[in-house]
C-alpha positions as CSV (number, residue, x, y, z in Angstrom):
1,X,-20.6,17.7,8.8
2,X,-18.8,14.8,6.9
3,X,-18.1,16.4,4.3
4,X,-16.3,18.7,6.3
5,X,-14.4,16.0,8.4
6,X,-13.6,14.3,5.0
7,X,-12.7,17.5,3.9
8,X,-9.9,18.5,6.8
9,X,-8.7,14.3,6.2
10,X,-7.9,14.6,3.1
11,X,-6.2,18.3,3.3
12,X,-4.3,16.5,6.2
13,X,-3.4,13.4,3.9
14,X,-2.4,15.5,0.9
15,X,0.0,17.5,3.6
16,X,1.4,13.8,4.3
17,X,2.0,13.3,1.0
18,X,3.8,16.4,0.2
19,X,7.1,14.3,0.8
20,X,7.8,11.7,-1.9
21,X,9.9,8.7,-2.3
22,X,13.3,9.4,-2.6
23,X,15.6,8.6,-5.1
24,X,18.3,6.8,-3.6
25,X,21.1,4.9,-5.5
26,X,21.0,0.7,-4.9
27,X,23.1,-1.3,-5.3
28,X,23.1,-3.8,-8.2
29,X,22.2,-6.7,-6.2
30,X,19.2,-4.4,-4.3
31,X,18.2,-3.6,-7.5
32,X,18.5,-7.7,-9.2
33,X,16.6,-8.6,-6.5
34,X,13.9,-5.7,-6.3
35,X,13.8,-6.1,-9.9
36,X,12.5,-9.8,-9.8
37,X,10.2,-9.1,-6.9
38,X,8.3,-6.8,-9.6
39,X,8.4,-9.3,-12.2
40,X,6.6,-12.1,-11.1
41,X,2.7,-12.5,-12.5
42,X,1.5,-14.9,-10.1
43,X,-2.4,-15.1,-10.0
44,X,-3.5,-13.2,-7.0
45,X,-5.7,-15.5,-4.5
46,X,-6.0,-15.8,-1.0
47,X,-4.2,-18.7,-0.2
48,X,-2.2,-17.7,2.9
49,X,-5.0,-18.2,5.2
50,X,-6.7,-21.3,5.7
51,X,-10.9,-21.3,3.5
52,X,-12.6,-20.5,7.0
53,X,-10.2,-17.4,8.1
54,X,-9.7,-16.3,4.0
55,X,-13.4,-15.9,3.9
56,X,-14.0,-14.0,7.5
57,X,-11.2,-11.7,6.8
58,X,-12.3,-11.0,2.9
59,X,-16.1,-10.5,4.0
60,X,-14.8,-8.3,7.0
61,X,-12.9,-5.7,5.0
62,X,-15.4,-6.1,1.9
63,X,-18.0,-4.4,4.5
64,X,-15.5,-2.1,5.8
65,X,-14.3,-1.0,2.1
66,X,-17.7,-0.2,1.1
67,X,-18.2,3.1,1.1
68,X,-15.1,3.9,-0.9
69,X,-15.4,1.2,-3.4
70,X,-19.0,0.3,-4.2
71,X,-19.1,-2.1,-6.2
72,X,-19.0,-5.2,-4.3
73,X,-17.0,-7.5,-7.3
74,X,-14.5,-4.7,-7.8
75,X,-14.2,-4.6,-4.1
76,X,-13.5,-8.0,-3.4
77,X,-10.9,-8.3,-6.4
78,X,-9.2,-5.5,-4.7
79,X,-8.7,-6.8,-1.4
80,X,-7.9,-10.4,-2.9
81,X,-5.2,-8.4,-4.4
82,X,-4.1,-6.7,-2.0
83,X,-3.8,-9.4,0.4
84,X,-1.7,-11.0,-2.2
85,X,0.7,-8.6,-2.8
86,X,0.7,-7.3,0.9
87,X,1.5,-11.2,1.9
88,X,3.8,-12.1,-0.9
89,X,5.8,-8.9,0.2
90,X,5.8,-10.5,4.0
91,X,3.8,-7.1,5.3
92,X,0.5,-7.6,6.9
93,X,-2.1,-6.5,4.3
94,X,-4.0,-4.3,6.6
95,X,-1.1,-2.3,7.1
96,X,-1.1,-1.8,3.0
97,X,-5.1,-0.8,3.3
98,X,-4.2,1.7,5.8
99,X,-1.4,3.3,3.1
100,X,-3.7,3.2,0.5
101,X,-6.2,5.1,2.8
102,X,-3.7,7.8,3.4
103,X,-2.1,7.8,0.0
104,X,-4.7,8.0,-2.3
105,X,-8.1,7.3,-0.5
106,X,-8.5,4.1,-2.8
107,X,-8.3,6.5,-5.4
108,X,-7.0,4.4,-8.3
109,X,-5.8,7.1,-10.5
110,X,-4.5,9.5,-7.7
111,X,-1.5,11.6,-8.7
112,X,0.4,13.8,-6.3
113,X,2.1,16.9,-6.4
114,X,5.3,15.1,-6.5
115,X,4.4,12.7,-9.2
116,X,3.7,9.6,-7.2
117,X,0.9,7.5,-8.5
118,X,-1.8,5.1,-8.4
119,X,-3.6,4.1,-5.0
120,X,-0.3,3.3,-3.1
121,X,1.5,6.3,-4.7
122,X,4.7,5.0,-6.2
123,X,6.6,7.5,-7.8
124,X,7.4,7.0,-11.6
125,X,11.5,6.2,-10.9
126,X,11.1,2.8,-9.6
127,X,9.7,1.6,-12.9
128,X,12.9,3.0,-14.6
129,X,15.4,1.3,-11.9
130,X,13.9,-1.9,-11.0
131,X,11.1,-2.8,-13.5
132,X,10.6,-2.0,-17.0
133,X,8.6,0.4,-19.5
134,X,5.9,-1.9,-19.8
135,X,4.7,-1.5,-16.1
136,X,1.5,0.9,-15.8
137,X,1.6,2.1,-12.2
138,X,-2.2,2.7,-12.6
139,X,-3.2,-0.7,-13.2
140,X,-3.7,-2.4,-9.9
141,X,-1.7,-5.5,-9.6
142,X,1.2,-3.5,-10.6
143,X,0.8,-0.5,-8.6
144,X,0.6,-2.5,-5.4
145,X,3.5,-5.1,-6.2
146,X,5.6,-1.9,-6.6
147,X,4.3,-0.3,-3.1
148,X,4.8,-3.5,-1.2
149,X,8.1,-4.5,-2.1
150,X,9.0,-0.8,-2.0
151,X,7.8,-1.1,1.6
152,X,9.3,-4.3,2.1
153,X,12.9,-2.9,1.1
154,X,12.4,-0.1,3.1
155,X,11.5,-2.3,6.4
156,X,14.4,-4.9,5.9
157,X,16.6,-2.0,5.5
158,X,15.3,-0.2,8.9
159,X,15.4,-3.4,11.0
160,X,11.9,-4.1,11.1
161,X,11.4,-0.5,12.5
162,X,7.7,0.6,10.8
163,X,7.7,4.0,12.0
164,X,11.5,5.0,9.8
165,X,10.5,2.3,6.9
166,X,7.4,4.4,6.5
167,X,9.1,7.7,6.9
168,X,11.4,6.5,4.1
169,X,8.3,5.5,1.9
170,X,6.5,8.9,1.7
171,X,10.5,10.9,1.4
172,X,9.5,12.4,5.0
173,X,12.0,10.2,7.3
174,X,12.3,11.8,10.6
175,X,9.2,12.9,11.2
176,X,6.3,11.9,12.4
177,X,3.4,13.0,10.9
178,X,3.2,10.2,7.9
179,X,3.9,7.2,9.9
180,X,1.8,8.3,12.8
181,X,-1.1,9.2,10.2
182,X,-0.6,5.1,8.0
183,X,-0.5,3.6,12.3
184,X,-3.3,5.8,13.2
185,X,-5.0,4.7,10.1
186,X,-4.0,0.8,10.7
187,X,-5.2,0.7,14.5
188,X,-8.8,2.8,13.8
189,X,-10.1,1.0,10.7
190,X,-8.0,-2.3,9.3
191,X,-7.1,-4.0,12.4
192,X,-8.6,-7.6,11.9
193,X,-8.3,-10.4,14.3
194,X,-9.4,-13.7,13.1
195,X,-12.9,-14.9,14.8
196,X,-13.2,-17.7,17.2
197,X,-13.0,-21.1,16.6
């Protein structure tokens, strides 16, 4: 019975993914600025919650992530990471576990039909127009930095507006089924609310 529901998910997430981040021309300061989002090699912590809320929120989604990453010190590492990256960008990080989920299942070396790679499935022109050679979209600090600030540019340039932002980031703007599929993902298993004082 799983398998089958797990089965009919991820044929309905690889449908989602069919569309692909398009190419679309920036401007030199979009790009300068893109550009230096990417380059930055901060050490990824959880420092934008206070010890108390860091550690309920990191032991929540560790229990939550289980079952797709078993391996509790990789785990952890990941969501440290992605909380990072996911709060350096300004985007809640929950929202960025819930792309991941419907991108590449946590998958780390997921590649889609269009090319797209890595678990938030950034597709291999970015790295030519606002990063550099160097920049493995496999390895995991990299991959998400790209994803987020993707995402980022693409909600500063809708307004704010999460369902067009994320129609822009999977190339499928105007419809619904990828934004409704990340929200859907976002309100049923990442939604986190910090426990009582």
């Amino acid at each position: 019975m799983w398998r089958l529901i797990y089965s009919i998910l991820f044929l309905i997430s690889d449908a989602a993914m069919a569309g692909a981040q398009v190419h679309e021309p920036l401007s030199v300061s979009t790009r300068t600025v893109l550009h230096r989002a990417i380059s930055d090699r901060a050490v990824p912590m959880l420092i934008t919650l206070p010890r108390p809320e860091a550690k309920d929120w990191l032991d929540s989604m560790t229990e939550r992530l289980e079952k797709r990453i078993p391996d509790i010190e990789e785990r952890r590492a990941f969501l440290i990471t992605v909380h990072y990256e996911a709060t350096r960008a300004g985007l809640d990080p929950e929202l960025v576990l819930s792309i991941i989920q419907v991108e590449s299942n946590f998958r780390k070396y997921a590649v889609s039909s269009a090319g797209a790679r890595g678990y938030m499935q950034v597709m291999p022109f970015w790295v030519e127009m606002i990063g550099n050679q160097e920049h493995n979209l496999f390895h995991l600090r990299v991959n998400l930095r790209y994803g987020c600030t993707i995402l980022r540019h693409y909600l500063d340039l809708e307004k704010g507006d999460y369902f067009r932002a994320l129609g822009r980031y999977n190339g499928s703007l105007g419809k619904a089924t990828y934004p409704d599929l990340i929200l859907s993902a976002w309100r049923r298993n990442w939604t986190y609310a910090a426990a009582p004082e």
